[in-house]
C-alpha positions in Angstrom: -89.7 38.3 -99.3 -87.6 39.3 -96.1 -89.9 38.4 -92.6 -90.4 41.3 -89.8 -90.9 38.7 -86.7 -92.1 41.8 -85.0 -95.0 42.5 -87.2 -95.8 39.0 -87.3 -96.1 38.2 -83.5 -99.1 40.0 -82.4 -97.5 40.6 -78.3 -94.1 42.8 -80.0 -97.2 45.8 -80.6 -97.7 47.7 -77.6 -99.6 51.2 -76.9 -98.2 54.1 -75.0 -100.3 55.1 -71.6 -102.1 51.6 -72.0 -101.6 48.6 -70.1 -102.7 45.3 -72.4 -102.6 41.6 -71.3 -101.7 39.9 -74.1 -100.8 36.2 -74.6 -97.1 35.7 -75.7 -96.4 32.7 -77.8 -93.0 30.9 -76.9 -90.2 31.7 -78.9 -86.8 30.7 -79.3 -83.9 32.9 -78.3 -79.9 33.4 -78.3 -79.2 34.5 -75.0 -76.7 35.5 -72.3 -76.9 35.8 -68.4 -74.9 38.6 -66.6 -75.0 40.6 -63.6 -74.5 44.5 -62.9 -75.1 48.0 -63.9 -75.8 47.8 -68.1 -74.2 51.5 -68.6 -70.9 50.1 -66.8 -70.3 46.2 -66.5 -68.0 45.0 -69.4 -69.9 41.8 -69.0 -73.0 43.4 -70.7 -71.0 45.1 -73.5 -70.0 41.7 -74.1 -73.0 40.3 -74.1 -74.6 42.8 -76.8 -71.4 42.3 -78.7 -71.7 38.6 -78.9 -75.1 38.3 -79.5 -75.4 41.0 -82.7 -72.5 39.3 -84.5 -74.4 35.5 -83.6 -77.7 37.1 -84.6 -76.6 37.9 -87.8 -74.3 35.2 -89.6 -77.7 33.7 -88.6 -80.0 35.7 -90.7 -77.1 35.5 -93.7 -77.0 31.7 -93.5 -80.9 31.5 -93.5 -81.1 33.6 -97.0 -78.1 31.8 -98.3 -78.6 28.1 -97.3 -82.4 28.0 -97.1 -84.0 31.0 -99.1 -85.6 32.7 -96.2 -84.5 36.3 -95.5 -85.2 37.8 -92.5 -84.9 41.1 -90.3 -82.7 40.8 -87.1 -85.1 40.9 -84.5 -84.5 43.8 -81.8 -82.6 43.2 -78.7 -84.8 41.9 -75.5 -84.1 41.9 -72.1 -84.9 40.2 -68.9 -84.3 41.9 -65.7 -84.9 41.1 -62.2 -83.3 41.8 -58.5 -83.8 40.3 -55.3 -85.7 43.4 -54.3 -87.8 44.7 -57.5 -87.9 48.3 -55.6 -84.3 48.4 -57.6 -86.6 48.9 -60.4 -89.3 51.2 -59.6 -87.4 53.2 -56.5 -84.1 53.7 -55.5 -83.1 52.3 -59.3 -79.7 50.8 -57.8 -78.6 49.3 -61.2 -75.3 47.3 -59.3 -78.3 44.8 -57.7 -79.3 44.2 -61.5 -79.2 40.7 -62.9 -79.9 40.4 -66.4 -80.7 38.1 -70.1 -80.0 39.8 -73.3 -81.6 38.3 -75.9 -82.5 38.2 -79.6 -85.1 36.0 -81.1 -84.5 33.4 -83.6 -86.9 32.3 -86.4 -88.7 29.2 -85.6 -87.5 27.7 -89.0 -84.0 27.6 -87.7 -83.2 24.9 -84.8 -79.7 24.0 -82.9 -77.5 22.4 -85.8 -77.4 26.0 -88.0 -77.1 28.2 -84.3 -74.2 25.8 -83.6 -72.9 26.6 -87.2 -73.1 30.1 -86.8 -71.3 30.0 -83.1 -68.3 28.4 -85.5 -68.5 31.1 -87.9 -68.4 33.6 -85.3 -65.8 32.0 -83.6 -63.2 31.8 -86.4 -64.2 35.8 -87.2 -63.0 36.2 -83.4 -64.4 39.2 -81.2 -67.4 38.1 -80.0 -65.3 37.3 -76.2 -69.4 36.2 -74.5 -69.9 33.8 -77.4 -69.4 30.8 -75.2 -72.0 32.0 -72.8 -74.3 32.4 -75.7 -77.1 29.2 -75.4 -80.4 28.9 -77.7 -83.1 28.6 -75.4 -87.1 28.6 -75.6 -88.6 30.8 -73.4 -92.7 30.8 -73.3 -94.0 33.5 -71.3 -97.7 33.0 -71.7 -99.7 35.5 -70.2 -98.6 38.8 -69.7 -99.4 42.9 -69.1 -97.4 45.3 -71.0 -97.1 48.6 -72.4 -95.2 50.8 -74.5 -92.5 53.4 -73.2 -91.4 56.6 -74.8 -88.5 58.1 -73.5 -85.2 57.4 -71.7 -84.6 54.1 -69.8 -84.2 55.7 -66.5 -87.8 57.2 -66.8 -89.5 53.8 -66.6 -89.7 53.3 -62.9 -93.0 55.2 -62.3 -94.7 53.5 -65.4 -93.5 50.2 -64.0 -94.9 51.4 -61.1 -98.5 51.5 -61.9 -98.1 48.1 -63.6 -96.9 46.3 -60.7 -98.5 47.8 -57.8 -101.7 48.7 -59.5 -103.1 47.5 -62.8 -101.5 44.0 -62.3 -103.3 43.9 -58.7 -106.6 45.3 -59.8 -107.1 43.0 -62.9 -107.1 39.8 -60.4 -103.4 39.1 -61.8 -100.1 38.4 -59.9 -96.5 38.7 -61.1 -94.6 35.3 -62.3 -91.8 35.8 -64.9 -88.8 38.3 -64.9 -89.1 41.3 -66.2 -88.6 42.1 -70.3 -88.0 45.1 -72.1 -87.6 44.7 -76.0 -85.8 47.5 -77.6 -87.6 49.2 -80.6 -84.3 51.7 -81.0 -81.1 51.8 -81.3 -79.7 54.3 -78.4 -76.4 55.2 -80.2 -79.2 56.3 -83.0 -82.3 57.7 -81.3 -82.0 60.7 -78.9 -83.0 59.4 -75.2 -86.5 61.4 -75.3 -87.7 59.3 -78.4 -86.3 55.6 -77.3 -89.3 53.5 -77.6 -89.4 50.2 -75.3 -92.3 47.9 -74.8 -91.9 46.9 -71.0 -93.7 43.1 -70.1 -94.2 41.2 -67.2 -95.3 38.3 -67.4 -98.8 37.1 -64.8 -101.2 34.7 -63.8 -104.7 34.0 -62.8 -104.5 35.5 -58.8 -106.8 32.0 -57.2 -107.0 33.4 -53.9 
């Protein structure tokens, strides 16, 4: 039987117009750092075009070597500036810093990612694969919601979940934030994308 991680993992459902605060459990990820806007810095086309290649001689060594198939989990971001109003205002996407990400089965640990990077690196092509690293990343608890529509349209949505539902449920901000990418935009007209934006919180003591 081939595993959907996201219909497994409780936190990778989210509703439109609802803000939830769900508990993320920490998973493990292939991941690569980068700065810069995502629609024109090279170093994020090279990111994406690492990871997918990484990501999948992954899955295909998994169903070969150990039985267990498995769909390629979407592709996850972290974003954060020095000034988060380059998110929900003036949407300057040069002051961007950024993870890509995609998650890796818990069944699978460093000696099979270190493998595939070998695999990958004799195919050639993938020119960010030495930035890729396997990493954990536990988030815990977080707000989140699910947005329909094009990328640029999230700034008032992320809006309300900064400045007001995350203040008015006696939370405060902690982690970066993440966007998981439920389409493929070379598929999916801009209108009909469908992103579950997170941000990670805690307990406000004060």
């Amino acid at each position: 039987m081939k595993v959907d991680l996201k219909k497994q993992i409780p936190s990778y459902t989210a509703r439109r117009g609802t803000f939830s605060i769900v508990e993320v459990p920490s998973l493990q990820y292939l991941m690569v750092d980068g700065q810069g806007d995502p629609n024109t810095s090279q170093a994020y086309a090279d990111a994406v075009g690492s990871l997918y290649p990484f990501a999948y001689t992954l899955k295909f060594f998994s169903k070969r070597e150990l039985d267990r198939d498995y769909v390629v989990p979407p592709l996850e971001a972290l974003w954060w500036a020095e000034d988060m109003a380059a998110f929900t205002t003036a949407r300057d996407k040069s002051r961007w810093s950024w993870t890509v990400m995609i998650v890796v089965p818990d069944w699978l640990a460093t000696e099979q990612v270190e493998a595939a990077r070998d695999t990958v690196r004799r195919k050639g092509g993938a020119h960010a694969l030495d930035h890729v690293r396997f990493e954990a990343l536990d988030e815990g608890l977080s707000v989140q919601t699910l947005h329909v529509g094009s990328y640029d349209d999230e700034a008032p949505v992320l809006a309300a979940m900064h400045t007001e539902f995350i203040p008015n449920q006696g939370l405060r901000m902690t982690g970066r934030h993440h966007e998981i990418y439920l389409n493929d935009p070379r598929r999916v007209p801009a209108e009909r994308l469908r992103t579950i934006l997170r941000q990670p919180v805690e307990r406000d003591s004060a």
